[in-house]
N, CA, C and O atoms as a CHARMM CRD file, in Angstrom:
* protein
*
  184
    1    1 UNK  N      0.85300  -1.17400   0.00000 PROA 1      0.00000
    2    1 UNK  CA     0.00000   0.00000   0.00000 PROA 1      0.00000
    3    1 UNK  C      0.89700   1.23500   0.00000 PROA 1      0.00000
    4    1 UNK  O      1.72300   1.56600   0.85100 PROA 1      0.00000
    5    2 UNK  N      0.63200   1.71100  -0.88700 PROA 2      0.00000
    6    2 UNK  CA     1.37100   3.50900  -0.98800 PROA 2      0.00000
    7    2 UNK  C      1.10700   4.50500  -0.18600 PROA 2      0.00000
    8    2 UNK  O     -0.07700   4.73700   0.05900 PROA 2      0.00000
    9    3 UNK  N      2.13200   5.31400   0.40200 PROA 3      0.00000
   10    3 UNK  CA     1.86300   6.17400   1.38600 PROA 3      0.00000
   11    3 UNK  C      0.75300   7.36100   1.04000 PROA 3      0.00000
   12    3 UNK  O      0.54400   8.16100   1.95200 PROA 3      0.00000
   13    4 UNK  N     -0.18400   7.59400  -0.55500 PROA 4      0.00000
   14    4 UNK  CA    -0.78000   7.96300  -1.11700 PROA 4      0.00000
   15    4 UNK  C     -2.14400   7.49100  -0.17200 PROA 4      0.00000
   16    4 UNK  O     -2.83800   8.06000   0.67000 PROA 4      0.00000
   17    5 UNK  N     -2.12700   6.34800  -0.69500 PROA 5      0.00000
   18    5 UNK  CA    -3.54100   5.45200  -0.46200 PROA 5      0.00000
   19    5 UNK  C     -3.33700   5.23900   1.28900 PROA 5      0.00000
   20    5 UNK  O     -4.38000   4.89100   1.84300 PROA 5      0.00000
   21    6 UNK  N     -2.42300   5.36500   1.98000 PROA 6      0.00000
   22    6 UNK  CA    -2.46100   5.19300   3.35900 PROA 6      0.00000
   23    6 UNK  C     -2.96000   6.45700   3.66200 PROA 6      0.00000
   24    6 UNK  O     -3.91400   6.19100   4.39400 PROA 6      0.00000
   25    7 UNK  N     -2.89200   8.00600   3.52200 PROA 7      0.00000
   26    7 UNK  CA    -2.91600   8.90100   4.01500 PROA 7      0.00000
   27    7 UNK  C     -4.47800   9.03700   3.26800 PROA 7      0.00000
   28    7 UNK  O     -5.21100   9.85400   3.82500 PROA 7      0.00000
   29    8 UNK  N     -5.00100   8.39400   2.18900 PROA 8      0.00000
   30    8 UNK  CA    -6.43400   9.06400   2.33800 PROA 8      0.00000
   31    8 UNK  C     -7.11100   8.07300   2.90400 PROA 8      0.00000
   32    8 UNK  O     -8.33300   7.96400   2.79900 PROA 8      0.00000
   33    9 UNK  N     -6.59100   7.51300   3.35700 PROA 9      0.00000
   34    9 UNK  CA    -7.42300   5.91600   3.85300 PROA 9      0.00000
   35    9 UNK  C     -7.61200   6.51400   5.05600 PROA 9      0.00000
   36    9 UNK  O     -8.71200   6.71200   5.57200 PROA 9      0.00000
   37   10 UNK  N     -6.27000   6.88500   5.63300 PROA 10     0.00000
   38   10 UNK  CA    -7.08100   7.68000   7.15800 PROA 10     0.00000
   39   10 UNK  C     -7.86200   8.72000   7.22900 PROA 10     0.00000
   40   10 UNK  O     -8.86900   8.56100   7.91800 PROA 10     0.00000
   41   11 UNK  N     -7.70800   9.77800   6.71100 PROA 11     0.00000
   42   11 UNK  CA    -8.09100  11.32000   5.94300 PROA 11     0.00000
   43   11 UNK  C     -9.83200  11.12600   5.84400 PROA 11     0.00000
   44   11 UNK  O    -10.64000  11.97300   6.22500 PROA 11     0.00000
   45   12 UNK  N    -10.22800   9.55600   5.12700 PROA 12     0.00000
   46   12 UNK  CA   -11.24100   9.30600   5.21300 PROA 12     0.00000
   47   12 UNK  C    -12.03000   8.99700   6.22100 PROA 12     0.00000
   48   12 UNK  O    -13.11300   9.54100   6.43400 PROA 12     0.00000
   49   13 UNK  N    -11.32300   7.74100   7.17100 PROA 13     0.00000
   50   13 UNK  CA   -11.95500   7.16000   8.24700 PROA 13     0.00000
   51   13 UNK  C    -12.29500   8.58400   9.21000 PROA 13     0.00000
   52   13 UNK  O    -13.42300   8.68000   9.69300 PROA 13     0.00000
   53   14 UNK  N    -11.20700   9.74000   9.47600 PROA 14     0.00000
   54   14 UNK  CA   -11.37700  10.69300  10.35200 PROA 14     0.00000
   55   14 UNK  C    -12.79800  11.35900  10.11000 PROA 14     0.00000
   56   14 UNK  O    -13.67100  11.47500  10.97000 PROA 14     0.00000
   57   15 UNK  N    -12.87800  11.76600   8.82200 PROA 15     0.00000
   58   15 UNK  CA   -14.30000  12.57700   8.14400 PROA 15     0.00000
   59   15 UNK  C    -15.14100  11.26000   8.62800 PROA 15     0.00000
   60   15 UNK  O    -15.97700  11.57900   9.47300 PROA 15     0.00000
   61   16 UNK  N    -15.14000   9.70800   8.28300 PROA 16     0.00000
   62   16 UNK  CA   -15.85400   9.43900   8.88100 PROA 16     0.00000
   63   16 UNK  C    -16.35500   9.71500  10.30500 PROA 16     0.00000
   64   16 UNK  O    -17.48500   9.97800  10.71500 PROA 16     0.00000
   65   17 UNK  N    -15.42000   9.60600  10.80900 PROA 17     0.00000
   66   17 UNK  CA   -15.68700  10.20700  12.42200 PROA 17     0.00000
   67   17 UNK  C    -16.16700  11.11300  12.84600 PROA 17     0.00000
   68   17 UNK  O    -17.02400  11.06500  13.72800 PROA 17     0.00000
   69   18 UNK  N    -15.77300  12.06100  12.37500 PROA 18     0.00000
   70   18 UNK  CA   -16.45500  13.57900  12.70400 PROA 18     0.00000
   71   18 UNK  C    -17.80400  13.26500  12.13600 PROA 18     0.00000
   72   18 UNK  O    -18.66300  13.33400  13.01600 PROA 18     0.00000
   73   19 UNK  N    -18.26600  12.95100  10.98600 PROA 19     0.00000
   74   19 UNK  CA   -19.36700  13.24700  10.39900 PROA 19     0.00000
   75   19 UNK  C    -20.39900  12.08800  11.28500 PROA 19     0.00000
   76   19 UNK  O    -21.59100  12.05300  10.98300 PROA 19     0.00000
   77   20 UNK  N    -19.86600  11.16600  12.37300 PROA 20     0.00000
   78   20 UNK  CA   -20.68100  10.27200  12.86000 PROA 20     0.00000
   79   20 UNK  C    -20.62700  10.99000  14.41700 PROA 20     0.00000
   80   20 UNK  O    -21.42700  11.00300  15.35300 PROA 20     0.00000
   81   21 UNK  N    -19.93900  11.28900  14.31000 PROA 21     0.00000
   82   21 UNK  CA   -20.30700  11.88300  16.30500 PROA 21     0.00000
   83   21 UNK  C    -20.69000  13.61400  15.72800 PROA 21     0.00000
   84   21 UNK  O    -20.73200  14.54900  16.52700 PROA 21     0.00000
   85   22 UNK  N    -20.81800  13.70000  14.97000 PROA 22     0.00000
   86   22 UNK  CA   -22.05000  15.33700  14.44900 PROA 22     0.00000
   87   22 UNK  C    -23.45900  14.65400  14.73300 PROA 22     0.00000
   88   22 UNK  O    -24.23900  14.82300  15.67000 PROA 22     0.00000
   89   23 UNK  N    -23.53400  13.77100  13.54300 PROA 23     0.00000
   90   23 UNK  CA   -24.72200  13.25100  13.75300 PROA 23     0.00000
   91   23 UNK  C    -25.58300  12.79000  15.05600 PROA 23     0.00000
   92   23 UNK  O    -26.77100  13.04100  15.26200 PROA 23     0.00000
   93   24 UNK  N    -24.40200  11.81600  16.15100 PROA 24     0.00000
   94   24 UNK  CA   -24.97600  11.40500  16.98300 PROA 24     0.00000
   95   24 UNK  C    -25.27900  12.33600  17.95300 PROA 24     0.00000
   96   24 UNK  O    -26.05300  11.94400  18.82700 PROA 24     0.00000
   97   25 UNK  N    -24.69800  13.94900  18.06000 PROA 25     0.00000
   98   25 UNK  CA   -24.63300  15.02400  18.82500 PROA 25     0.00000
   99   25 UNK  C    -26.22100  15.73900  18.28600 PROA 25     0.00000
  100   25 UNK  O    -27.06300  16.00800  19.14400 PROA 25     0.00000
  101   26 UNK  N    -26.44900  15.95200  17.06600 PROA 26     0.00000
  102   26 UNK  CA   -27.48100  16.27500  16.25300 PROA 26     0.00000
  103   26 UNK  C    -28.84200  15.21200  16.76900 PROA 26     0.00000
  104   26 UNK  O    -29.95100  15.73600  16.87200 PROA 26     0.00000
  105   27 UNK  N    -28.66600  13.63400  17.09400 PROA 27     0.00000
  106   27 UNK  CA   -29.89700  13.33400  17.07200 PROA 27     0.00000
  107   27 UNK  C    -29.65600  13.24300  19.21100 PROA 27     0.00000
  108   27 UNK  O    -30.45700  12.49500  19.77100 PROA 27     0.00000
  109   28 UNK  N    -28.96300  13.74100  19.82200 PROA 28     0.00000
  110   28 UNK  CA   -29.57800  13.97600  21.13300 PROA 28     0.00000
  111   28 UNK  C    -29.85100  15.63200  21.10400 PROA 28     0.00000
  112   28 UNK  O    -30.07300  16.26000  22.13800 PROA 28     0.00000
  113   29 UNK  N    -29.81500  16.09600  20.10700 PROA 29     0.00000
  114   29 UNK  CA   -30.62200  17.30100  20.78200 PROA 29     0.00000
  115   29 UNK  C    -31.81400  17.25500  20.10000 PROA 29     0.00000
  116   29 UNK  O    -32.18600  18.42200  20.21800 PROA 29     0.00000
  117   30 UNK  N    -32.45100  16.82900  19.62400 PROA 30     0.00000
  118   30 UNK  CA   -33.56000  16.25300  19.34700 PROA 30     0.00000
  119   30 UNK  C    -34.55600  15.93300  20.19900 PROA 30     0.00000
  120   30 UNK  O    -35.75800  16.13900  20.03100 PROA 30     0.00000
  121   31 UNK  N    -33.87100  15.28100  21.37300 PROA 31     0.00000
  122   31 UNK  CA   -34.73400  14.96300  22.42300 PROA 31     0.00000
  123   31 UNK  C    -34.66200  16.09600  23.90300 PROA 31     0.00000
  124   31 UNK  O    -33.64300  16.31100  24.56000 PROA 31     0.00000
  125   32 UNK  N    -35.86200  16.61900  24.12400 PROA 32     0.00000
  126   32 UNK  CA   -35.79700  17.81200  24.68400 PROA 32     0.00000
  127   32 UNK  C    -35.42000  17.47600  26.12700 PROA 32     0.00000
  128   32 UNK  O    -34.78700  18.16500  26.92600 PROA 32     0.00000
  129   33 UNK  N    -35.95000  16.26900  26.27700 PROA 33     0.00000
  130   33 UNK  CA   -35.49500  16.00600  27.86700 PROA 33     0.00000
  131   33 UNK  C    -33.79600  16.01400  28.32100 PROA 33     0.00000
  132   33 UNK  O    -33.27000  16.52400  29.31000 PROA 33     0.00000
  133   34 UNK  N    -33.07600  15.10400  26.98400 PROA 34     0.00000
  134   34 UNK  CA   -31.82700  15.35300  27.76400 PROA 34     0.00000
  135   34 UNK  C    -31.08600  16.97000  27.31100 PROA 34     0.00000
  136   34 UNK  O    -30.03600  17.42000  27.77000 PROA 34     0.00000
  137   35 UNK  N    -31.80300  17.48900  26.50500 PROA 35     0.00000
  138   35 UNK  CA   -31.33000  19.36000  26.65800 PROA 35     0.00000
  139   35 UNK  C    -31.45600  19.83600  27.86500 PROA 35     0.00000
  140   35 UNK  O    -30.70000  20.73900  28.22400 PROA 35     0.00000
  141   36 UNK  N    -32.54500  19.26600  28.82500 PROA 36     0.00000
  142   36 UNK  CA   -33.12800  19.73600  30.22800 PROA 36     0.00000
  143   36 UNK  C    -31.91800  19.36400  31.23400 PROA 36     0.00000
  144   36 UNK  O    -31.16300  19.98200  31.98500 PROA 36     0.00000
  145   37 UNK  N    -32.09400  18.29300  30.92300 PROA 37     0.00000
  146   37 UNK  CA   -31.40800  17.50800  31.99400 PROA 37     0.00000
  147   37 UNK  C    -29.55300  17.77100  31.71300 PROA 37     0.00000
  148   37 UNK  O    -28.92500  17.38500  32.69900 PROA 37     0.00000
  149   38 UNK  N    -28.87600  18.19000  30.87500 PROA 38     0.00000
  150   38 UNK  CA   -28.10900  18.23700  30.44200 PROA 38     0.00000
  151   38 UNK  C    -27.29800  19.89800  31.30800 PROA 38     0.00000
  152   38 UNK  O    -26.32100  20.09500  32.02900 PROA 38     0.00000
  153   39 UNK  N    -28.29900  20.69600  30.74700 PROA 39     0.00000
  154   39 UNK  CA   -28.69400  22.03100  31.32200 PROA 39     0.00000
  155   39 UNK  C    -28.29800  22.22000  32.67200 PROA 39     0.00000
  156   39 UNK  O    -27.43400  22.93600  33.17800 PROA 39     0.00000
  157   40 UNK  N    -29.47600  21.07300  33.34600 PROA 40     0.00000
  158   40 UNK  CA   -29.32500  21.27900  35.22400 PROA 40     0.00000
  159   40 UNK  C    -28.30500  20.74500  35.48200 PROA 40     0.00000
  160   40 UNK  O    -27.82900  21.13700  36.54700 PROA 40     0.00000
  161   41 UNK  N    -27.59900  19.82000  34.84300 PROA 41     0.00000
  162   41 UNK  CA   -26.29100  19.33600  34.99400 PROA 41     0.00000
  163   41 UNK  C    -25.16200  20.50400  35.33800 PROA 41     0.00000
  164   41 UNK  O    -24.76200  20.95000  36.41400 PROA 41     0.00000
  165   42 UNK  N    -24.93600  20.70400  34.42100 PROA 42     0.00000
  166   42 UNK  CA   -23.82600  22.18500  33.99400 PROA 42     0.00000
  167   42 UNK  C    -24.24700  23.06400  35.05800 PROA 42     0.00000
  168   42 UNK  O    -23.37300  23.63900  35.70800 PROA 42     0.00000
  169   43 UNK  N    -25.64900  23.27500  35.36400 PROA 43     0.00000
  170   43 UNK  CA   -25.98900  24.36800  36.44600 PROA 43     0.00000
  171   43 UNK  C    -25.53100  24.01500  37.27200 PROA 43     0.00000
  172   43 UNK  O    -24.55600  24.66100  37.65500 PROA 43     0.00000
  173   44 UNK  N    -25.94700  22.75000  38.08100 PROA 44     0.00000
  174   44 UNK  CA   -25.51500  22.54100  39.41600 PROA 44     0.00000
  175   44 UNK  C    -23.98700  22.82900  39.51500 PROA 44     0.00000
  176   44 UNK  O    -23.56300  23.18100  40.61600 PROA 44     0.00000
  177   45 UNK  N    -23.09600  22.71000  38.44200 PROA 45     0.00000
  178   45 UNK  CA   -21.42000  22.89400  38.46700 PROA 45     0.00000
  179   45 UNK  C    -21.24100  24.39900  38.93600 PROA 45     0.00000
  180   45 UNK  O    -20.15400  24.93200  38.71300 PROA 45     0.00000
  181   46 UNK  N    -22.26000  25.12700  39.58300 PROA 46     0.00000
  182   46 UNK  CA   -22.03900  26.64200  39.75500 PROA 46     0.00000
  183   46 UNK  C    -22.61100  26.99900  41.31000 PROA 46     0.00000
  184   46 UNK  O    -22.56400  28.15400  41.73500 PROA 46     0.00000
């Protein structure tokens, strides 16, 4: 394997990554309860 095809091979998997923990960040705010609960979390840190 060529250091070509190694460097987009990772280049890719990373965009995979990002573009899968966007998504999974995208479908919990979706759900309003853990925005709530998420919220009083962070509050109580004060």
């Amino acid at each position: 394997m060529s250091d070509l095809t190694r460097h987009r091979l990772m280049q890719a998997g990373w965009l995979g990554a990002a573009a899968l923990a966007l998504a999974a960040v995208f479908a919990l705010y979706t759900r309003p309860a853990f925005l709530v609960t998420l919220i009083d979390q962070l509050w109580a840190c004060f």
